[in-house]
N, C-alpha and C positions, 0 to 999 in steps of 0.2 A: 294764502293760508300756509302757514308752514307743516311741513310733515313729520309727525311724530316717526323719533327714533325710536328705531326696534331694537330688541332685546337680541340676543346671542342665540337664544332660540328662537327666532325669528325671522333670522338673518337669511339675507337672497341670495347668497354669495355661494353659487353653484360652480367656485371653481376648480379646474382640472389639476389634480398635481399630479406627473407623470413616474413622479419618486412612488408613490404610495400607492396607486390607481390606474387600471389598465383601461383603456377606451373601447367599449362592445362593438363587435361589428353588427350594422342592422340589418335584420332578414330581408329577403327581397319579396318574402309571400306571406298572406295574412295570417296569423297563427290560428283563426279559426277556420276560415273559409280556403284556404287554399289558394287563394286568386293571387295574382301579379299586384304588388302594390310598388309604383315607380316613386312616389315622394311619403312620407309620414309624417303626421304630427303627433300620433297616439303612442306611444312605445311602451315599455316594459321590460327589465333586467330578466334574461333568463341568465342566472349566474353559472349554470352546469354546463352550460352549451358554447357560452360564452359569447352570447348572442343578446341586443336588443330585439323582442317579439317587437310584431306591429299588428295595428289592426287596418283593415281597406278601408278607404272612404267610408262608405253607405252604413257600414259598420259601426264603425268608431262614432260619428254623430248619432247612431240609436243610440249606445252603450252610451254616450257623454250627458244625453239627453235624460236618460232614465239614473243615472248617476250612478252606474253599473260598470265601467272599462275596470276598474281594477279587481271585482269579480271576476271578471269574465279571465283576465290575464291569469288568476290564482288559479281557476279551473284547469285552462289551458297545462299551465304548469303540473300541479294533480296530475294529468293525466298522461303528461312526459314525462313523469320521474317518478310521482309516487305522492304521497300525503307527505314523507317526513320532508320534502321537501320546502313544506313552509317553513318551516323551522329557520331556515338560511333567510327569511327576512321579518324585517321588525315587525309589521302588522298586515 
């Protein structure tokens, strides 16, 4: 079966340009729990800090589960820098 072409908004193409776009460095600790996290799949732009958050294991599968990681990420944020801090992202 062929696959439909997608739209420009649609598009997968998550690539890096290094002209435009700086690469975050990722935390090494959960940004809720505090724990040691050695590999991540969950992340989050914190743009101030200049940091990808992560969330630990055990964490990130609730939060993914309940369809809640990007609350959780906005709260996190709230509470490092403030409320106008959402402002700095789209939704």
């Amino acid at each position: 079966m062929a696959k439909e072409k997608t739209t420009e908004e649609e598009s997968t193409d998550f690539g890096f340009d290094p002209g435009s776009q700086r690469e975050l460095e990722v935390e090494d600790t959960c940004c809720v729990t505090g724990e040691e996290v050695p590999a991540s799949f969950c992340r989050f732009p914190d743009y101030r800090r200049g940091t990808m958050m992560v969330l630990s294991r055990s964490l990130a599968v609730e939060r993914l589960r309940k369809g809640t990681t990007t609350v959780t990420f906005k709260e996190v944020l709230v509470k490092r820098h403030g409320k106008r801090v959402l402002d700095d992202y789209r939704s």
